[in-house]
C-alpha positions as CSV (number, residue, x, y, z in Angstrom):
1,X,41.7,113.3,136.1
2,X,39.5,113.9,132.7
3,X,40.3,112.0,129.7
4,X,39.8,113.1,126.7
5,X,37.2,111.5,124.2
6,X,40.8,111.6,121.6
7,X,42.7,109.5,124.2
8,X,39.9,107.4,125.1
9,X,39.2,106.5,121.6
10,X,42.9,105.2,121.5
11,X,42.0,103.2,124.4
12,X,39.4,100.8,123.1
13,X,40.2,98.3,121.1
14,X,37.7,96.3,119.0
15,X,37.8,92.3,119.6
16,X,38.1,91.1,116.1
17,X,41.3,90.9,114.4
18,X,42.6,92.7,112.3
19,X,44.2,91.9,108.8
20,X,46.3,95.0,108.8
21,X,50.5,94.6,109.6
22,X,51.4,97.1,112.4
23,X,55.3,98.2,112.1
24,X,55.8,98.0,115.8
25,X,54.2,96.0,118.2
26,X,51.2,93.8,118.1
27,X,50.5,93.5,114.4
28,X,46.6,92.8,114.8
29,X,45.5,95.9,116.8
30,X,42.4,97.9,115.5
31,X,40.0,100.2,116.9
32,X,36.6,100.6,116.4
33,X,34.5,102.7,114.0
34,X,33.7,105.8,116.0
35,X,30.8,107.5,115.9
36,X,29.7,111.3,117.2
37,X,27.1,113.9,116.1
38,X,29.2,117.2,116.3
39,X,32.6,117.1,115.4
40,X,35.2,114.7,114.3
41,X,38.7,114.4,113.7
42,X,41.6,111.6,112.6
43,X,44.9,111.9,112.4
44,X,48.1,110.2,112.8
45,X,48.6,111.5,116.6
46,X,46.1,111.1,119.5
47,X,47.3,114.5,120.7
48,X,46.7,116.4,117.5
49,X,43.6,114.6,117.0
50,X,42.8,116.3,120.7
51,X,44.0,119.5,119.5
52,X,41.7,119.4,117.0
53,X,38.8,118.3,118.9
54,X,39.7,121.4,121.3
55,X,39.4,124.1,118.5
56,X,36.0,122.2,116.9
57,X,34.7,122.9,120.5
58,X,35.6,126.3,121.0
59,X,34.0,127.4,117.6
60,X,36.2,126.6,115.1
61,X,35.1,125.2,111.4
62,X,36.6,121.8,109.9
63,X,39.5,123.8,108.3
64,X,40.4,125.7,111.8
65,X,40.5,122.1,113.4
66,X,42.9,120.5,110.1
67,X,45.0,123.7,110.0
68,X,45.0,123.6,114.0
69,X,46.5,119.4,113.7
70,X,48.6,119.7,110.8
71,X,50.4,122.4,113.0
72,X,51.0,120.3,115.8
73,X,52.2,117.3,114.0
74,X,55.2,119.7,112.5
75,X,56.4,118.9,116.2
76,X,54.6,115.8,117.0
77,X,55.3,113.5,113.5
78,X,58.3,115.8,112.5
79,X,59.7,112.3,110.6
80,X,56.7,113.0,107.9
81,X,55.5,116.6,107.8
82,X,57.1,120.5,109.0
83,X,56.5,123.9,107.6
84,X,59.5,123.1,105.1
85,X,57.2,120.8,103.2
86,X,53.7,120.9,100.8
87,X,50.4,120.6,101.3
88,X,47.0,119.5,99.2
89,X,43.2,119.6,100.4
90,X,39.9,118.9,99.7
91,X,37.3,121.0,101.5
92,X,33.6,120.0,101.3
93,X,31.7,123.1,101.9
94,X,28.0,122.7,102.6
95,X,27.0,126.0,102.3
96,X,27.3,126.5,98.6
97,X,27.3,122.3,98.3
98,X,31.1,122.8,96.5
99,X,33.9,120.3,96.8
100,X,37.1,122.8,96.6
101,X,40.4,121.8,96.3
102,X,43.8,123.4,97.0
103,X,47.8,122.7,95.8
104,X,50.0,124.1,97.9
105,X,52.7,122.5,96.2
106,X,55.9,124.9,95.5
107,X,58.4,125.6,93.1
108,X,62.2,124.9,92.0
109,X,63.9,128.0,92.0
110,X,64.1,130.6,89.1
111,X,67.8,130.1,89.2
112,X,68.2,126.1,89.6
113,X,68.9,124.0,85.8
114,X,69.4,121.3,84.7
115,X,72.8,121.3,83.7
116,X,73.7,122.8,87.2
117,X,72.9,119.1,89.2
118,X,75.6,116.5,88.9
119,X,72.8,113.3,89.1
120,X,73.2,110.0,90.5
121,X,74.2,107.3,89.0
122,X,71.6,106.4,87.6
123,X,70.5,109.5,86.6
124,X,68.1,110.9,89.1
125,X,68.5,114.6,91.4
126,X,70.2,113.6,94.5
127,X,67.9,113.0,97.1
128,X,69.1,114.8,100.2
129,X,70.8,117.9,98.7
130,X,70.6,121.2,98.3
131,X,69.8,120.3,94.6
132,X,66.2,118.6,95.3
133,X,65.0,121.6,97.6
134,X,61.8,123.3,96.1
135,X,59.7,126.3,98.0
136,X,57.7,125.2,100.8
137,X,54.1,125.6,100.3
138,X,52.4,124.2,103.7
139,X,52.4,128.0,105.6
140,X,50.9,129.2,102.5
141,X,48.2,126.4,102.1
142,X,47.5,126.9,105.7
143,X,46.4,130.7,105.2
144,X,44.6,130.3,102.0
145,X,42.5,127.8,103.8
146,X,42.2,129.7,106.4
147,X,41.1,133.0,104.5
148,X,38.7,131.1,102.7
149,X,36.9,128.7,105.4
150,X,38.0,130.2,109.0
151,X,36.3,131.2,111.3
152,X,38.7,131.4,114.8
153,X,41.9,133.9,114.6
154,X,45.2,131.9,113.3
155,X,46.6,132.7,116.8
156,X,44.1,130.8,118.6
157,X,44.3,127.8,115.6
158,X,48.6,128.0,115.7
159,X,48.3,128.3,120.1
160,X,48.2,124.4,121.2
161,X,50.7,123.9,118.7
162,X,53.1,126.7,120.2
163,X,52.4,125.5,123.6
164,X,53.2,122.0,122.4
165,X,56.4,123.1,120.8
166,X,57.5,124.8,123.8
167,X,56.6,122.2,126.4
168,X,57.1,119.1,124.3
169,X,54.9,115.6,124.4
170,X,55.5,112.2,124.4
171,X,56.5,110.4,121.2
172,X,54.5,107.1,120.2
173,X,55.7,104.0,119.3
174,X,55.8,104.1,115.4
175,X,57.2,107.8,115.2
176,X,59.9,106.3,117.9
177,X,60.4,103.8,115.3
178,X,60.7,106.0,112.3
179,X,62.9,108.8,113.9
180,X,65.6,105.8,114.8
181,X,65.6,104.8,111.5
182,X,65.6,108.3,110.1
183,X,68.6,109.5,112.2
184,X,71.0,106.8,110.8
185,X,70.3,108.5,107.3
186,X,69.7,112.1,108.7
187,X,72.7,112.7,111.7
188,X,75.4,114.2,109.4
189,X,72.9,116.5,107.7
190,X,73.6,120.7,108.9
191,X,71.3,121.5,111.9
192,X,69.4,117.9,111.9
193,X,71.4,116.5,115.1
194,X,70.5,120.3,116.5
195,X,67.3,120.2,116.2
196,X,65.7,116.5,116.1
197,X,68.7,114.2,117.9
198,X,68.5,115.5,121.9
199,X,71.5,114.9,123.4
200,X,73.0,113.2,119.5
201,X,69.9,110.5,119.9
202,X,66.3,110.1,118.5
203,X,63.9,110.0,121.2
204,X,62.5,106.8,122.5
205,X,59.1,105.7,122.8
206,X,57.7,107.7,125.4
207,X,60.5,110.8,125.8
208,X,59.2,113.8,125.5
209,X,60.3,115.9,122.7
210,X,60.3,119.9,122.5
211,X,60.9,122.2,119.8
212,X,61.4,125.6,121.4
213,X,62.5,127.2,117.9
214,X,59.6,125.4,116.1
215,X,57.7,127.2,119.1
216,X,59.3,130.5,118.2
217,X,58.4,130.3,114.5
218,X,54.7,129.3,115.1
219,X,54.6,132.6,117.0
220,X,55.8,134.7,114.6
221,X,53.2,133.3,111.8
222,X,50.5,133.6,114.6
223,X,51.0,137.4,115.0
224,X,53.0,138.2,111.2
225,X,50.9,136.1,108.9
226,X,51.7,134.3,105.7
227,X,54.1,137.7,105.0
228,X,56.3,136.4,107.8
229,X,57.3,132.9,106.0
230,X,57.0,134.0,102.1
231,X,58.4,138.1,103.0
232,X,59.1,138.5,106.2
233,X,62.0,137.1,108.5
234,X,61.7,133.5,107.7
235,X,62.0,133.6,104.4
236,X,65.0,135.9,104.8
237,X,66.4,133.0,106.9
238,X,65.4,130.1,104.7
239,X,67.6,132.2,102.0
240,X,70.6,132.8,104.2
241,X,70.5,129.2,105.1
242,X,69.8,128.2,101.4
243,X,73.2,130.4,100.3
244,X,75.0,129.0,103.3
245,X,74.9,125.6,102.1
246,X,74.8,126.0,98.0
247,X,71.5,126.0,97.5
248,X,69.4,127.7,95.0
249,X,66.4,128.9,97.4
250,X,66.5,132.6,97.1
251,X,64.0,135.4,99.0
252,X,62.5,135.6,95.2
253,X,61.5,132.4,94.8
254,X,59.7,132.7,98.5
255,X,58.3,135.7,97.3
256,X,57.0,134.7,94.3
257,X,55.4,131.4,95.4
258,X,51.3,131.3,95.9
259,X,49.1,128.3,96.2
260,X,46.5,127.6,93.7
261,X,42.7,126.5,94.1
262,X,42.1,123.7,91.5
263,X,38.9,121.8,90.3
264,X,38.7,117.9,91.5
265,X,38.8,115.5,88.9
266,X,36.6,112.3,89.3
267,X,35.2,109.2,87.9
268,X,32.4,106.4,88.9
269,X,32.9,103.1,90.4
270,X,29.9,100.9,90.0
271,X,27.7,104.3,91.3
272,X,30.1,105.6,93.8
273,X,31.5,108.6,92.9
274,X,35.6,109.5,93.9
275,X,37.0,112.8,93.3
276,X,40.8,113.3,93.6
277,X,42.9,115.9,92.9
278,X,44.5,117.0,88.9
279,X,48.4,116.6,88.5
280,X,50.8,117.2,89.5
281,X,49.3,115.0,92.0
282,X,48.7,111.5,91.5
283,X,45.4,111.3,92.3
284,X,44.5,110.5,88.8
285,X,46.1,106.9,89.4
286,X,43.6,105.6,92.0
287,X,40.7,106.6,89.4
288,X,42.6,104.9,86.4
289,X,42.7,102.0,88.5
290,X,39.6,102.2,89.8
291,X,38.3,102.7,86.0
292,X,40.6,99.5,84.5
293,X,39.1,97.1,87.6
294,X,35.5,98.5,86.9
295,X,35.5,95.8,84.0
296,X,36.0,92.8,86.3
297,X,33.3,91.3,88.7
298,X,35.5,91.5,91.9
299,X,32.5,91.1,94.4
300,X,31.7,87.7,92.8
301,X,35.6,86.6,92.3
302,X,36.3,87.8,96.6
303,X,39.7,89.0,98.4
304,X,40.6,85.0,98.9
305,X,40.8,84.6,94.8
306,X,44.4,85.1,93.5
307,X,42.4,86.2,90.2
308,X,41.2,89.3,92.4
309,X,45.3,90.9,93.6
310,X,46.5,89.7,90.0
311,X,44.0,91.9,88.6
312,X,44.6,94.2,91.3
313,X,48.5,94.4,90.7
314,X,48.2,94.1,86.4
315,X,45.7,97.5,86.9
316,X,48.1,99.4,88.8
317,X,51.0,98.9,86.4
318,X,48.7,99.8,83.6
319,X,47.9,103.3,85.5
320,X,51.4,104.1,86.7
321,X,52.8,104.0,83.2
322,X,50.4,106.8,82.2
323,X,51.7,108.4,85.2
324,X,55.0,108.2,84.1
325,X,54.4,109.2,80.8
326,X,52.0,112.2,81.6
327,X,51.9,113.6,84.8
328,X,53.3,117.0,85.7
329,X,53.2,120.7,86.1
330,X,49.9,121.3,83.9
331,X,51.6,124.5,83.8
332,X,53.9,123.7,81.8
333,X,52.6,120.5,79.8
334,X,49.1,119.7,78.5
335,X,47.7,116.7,80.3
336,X,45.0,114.4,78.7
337,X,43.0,114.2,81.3
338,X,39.7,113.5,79.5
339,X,41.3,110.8,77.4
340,X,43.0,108.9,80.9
341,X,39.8,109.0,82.1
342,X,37.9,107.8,79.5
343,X,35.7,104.7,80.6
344,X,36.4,103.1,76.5
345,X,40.2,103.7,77.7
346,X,40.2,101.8,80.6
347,X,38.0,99.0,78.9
348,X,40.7,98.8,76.0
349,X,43.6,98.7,79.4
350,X,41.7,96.0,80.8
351,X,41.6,93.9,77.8
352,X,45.1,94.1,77.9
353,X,45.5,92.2,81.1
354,X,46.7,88.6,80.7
355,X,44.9,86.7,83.2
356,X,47.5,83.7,83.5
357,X,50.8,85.8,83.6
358,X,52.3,89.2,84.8
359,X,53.0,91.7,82.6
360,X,57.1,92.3,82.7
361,X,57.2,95.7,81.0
362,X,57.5,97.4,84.2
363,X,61.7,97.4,85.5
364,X,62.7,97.7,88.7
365,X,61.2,100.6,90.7
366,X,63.0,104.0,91.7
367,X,63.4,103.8,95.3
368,X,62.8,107.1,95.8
369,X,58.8,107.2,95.1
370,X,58.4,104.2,96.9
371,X,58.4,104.7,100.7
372,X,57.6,108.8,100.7
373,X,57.0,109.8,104.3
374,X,53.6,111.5,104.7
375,X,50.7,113.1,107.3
376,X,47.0,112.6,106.2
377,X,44.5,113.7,108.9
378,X,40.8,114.6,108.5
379,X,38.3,116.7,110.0
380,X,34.2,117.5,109.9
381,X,32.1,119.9,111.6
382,X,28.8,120.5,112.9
383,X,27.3,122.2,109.9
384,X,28.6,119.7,107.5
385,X,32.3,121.0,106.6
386,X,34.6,118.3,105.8
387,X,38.2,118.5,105.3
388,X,40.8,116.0,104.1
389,X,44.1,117.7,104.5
390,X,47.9,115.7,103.4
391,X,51.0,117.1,103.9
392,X,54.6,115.8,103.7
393,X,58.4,116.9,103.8
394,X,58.5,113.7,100.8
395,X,61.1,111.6,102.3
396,X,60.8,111.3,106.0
397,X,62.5,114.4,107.3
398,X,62.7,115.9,103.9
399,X,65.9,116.6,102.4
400,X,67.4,116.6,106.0
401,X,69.0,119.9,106.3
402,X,67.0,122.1,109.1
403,X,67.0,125.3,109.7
404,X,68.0,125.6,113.4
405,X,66.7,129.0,113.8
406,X,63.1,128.1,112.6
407,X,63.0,124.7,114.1
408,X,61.8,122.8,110.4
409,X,63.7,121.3,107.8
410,X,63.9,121.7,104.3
411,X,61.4,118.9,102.0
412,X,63.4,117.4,98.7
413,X,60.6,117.6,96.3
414,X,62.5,118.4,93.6
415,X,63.9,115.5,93.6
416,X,61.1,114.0,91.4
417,X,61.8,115.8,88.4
418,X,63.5,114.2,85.8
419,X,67.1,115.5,84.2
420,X,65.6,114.4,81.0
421,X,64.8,117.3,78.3
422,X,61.6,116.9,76.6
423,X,60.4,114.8,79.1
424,X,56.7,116.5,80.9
425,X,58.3,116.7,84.5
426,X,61.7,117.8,83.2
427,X,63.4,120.4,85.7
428,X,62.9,123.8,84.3
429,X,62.6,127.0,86.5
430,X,59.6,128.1,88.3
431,X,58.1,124.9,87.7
432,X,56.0,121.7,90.3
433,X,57.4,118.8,90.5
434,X,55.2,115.5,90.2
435,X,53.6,115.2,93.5
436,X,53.2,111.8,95.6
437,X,50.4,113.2,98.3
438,X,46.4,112.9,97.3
439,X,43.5,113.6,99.6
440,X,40.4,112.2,98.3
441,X,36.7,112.1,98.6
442,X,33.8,110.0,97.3
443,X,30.0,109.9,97.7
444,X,26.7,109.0,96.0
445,X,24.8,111.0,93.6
446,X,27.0,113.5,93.2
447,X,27.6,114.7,96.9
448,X,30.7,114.1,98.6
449,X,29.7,111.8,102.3
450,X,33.2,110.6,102.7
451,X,36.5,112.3,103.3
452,X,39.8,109.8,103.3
453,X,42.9,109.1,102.0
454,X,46.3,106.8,102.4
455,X,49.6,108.4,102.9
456,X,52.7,106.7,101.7
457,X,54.6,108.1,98.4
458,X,53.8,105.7,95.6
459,X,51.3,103.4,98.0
460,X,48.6,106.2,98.2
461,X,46.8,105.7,94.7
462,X,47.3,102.1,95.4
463,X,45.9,102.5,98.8
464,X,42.6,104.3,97.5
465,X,41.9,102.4,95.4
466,X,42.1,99.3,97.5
467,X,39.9,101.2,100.4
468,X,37.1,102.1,97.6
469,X,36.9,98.6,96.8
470,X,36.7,97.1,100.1
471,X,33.9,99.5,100.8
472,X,32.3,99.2,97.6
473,X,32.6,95.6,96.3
474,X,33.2,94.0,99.4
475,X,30.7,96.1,102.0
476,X,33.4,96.4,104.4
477,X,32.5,99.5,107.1
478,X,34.8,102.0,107.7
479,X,37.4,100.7,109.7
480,X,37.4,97.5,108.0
481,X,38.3,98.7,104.8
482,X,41.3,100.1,106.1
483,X,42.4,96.7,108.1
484,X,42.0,94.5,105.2
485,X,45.4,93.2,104.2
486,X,47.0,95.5,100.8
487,X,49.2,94.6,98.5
488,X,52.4,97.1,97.4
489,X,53.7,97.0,94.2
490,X,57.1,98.6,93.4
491,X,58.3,98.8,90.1
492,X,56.4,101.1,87.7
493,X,57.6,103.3,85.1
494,X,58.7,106.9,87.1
495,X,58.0,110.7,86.6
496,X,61.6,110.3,86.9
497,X,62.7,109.4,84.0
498,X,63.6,105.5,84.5
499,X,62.0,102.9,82.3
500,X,61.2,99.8,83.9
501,X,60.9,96.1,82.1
502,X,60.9,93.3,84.6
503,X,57.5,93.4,86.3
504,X,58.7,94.5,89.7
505,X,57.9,93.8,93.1
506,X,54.7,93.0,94.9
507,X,55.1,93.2,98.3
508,X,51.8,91.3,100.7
509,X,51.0,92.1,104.5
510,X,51.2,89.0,106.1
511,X,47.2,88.0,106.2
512,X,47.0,87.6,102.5
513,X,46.7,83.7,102.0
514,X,49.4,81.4,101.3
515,X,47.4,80.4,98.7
516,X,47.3,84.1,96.7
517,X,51.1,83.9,97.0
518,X,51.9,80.9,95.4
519,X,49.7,81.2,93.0
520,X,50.6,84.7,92.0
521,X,54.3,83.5,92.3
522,X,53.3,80.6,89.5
523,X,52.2,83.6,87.2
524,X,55.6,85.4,87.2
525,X,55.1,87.7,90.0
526,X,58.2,88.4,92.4
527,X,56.5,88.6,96.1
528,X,57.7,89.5,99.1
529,X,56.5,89.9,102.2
530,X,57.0,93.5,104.0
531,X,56.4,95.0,107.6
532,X,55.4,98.2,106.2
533,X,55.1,100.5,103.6
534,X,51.4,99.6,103.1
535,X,50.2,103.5,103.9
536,X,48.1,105.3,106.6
537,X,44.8,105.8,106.0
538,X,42.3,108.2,107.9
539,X,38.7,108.2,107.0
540,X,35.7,110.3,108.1
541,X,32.1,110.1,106.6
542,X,28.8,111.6,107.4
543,X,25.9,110.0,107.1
544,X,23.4,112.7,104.8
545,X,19.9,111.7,106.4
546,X,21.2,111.9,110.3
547,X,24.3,114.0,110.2
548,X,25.9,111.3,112.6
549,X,29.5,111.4,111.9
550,X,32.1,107.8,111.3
551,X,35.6,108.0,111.6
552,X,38.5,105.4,110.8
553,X,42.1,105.3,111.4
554,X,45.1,103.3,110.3
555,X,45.3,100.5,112.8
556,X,49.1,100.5,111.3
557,X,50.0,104.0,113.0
558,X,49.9,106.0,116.4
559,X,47.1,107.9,115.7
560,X,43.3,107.4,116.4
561,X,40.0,109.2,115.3
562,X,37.5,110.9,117.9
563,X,34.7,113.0,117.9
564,X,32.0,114.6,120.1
């Protein structure tokens, strides 16, 4: 029986432990670095990651091979990505020595206002309605990347996932975990229990789950092309479902919607460069953090100081209140992005930073950000293509109304605007909401090496940030900056439109010393401990002199990383 270099990777677990908290099972399991000379690829599923492996081999670039794994995790992580969601990337291309960058992020309708959403109570779109749907831009994303760096057909890329669809696989232990918890919230929802409950129940670790209509749909994108989801019959279907259930989702707005190829934005920490993506994203956070920490001698202070996660947690809160304030559609608002990130800036935001207390200008955070349900996977070839590729429905399954016919649900985005008029990510028509999902990059001397990011809603600028460092100040390898114990903090100033003035939450994996939490607890901060939240990172870098490729995965996951 052969086994795959994907499953094998799985397999092998290193010796040392781990800081990292799983959510299921053993909470100090962590594999190696891995190492290969051809092809790479991580992701959040051993079987996508396989997928991906298979199309490197048979010829495919590093965009084939993402494109190829983001399609099979619609049916194989359904509880954080699906053609009804978005999509950003980052593309290294070697050739003409570019780092490109894609939003596939779509729209709210041309007919949805303001005035038209009764809110929640506390003023916020309702989260899994109708109201919060926005265009889904992943299809799109997929064939702009595809036109741009392809090279196999999209009906050899979209094949294992069609086959996969149709025959099913196995669900892992962490998915398991997340579709339970998923289908308390999610069960009521039109066409969810169809589609993702067999027999009115969530799959258990180990079932085998199909998607025959998921299957169907694939196929009809393999032969019809982006046309068939934006002109063709799906969108015709996403619009008759849309009217069905009051939504405002039209064939127009499908029409209409086209991705857009954007310019990284980046900044220098102590040498190392890190390129992110420009809002609507919030990329921008990890480098304003990453900026405001730059004035502080981490290295020398260490991971065991309390001075080092104070810093850590007073930085964040100084970042996400620009985000708050700023971040949106650049569109439709002008966005300071040379004055945020301004080096003098940071230095000023750093000064600000009371060493002995946390700051309590920051209320209570918006659950909604919080704990967004995410893929991140990445990919590299043998002449020196490197993707990073994220994609998400936002929370979990999305908005949880699926389209039966099409096998996908519907994402709620557009839940992250804000009612409020005047405000930058104010609801208006046509318009991208702020975005939670960021892939990333960094390198020396200008030239992208690494390719990684940190899924998880508000976590992921938190996350980068925190992987940079450990890399950077700390000299951890590849996998060991992604084990290290993080910290969460919830409680930041929102896109949405709530203030916030009680300092929040910071939330530890369990390694952190005792010592950390008391003494952050003695300087105001409330801490809890949490099993989870704390992201999933997937990491691939190439080394320039030998072209030998390293990958990482989150040891807090299902997936693994594996090459050739």
């Amino acid at each position: 029986m052969r086994i795959s270099l994907a499953l094998l990777s799985c397999i092998l677990i290193a010796g040392a432990t781990s800081a990292a908290d799983r959510t299921e099972g053993r909470r100090d399991a962590a594999p190696s670095v891995v190492h290969a000379r051809h092809g790479m690829v991580a992701a959040a599923h051993p079987l996508a990651v396989d997928i991906g492996l298979d199309i490197l081999k048979a010829g495919g670039t590093a965009v084939d091979a993402a494109i190829a794994v983001n399609a099979a995790l619609t049916l194989m992580e359904p509880c954080s990505c699906g053609m009804g969601g978005d999509l950003f990337a980052m593309v290294w291309d070697p050739e003409t020595e570019t780092l490109h960058g894609l939003n596939a992020s779509g729209r709210s309708p041309l007919t949805l206002t303001r005035e038209m959403i009764p809110p929640e109570e506390d003023g916020t779109i309702p989260l899994y309605s109708p109201w919060a749907w926005t265009v889904p831009g992943c299809v799109d994303g997929w064939f702009e990347l595809h036109e741009r760096f392809g090279n196999l057909p999209m009906k050899t890329v979209l094949e294992p996932a069609i086959k996969a669809s149709r025959k099913g696989t196995p669900v892992p232990q962490v998915i398991a975990a997340a579709w339970k918890r998923a289908a308390t919230v999610f069960a009521d929802k039109p066409g969810f229990a169809e589609v993702f409950l067999p027999n009115d129940l969530p799959p258990r670790e180990g079932e085998i789950f199909a998607n025959p209509a998921l299957a169907r749909t694939l196929e009809v994108l393999a032969t019809g092309g982006r046309d068939a989801f934006y002109r063709g019959p799906i969108a015709e279907t996403l619009a008759a479902y849309s009217k069905l259930h009051g939504g405002q989702l039209s064939l127009e707005d499908l029409n209409n919607h086209c991705s857009e190829w954007v310019e990284p934005i980046s900044t220098t920490y102590r040498g190392t460069t890190v390129w992110e993506l420009p809002p609507n994203g919030q990329g921008l956070a990890a480098l304003q953090i990453l900026n405001i920490v730059e004035n502080f001698d981490l290295r020398n202070l260490g991971r065991d100081n309390p001075d080092y996660w104070h810093l850590m947690i007073e930085a964040k809160k100084l970042a996400f209140e620009d985000r708050a304030r700023f971040y949106a559609d650049p569109d439709f608002t002008e966005i300071p992005l040379v004055s945020l990130l301004d080096k003098a800036y940071a230095k000023k935001q750093a000064e600000t930073i009371d060493l002995s207390r946390a700051a309590r200008r920051i209320d209570t955070s918006n659950p909604h950000l919080e704990h967004g349900d995410t893929t991140f996977l990445v990919t590299a070839d043998s002449n020196g293509m490197m993707v990073a590729l994220i994609q998400s429905n936002y929370t979990g399954f999305g908005s949880g109304y699926v389209v039966p016919d099409l096998g996908f649900g519907i994402q709620n985005r557009g839940s992250l605007f804000t009612l409020e008029e005047g405000h930058p990510n104010s609801l208006e028509p046509g318009k991208r909401p702020f975005h939670t999902i960021i892939p990333a990059f960094l390198g020396k001397d200008g030239v992208p090496s690494m390719a990684f990011g940190v899924m998880g809603g508000a976590m992921q600028p938190q996350g980068h940030a925190q992987i940079v460092i450990n890399l950077v100040d700390f000299d951890m390898n590849l996998q060991e900056a992604g084990d290290a114990a993080r910290f969460r903090h919830g409680g930041s100033s929102q896109p949405t439109g709530t203030s916030m003035n009680d300092g929040g939450t910071v939330f530890l994996e369990s390694e952190v010393p005792f010592e950390v939490r008391r003494d952050l607890l003695r300087r105001g901060h409330r801490v809890q401990e949490a099993g989870g939240g704390f992201g999933g990172y997937q990491a691939i870098s190439r080394n320039p002199e030998t072209g030998v490729l390293s990958g990482a995965t989150e040891s807090r996951k299902d997936g693994c990383a594996a090459g050739y």
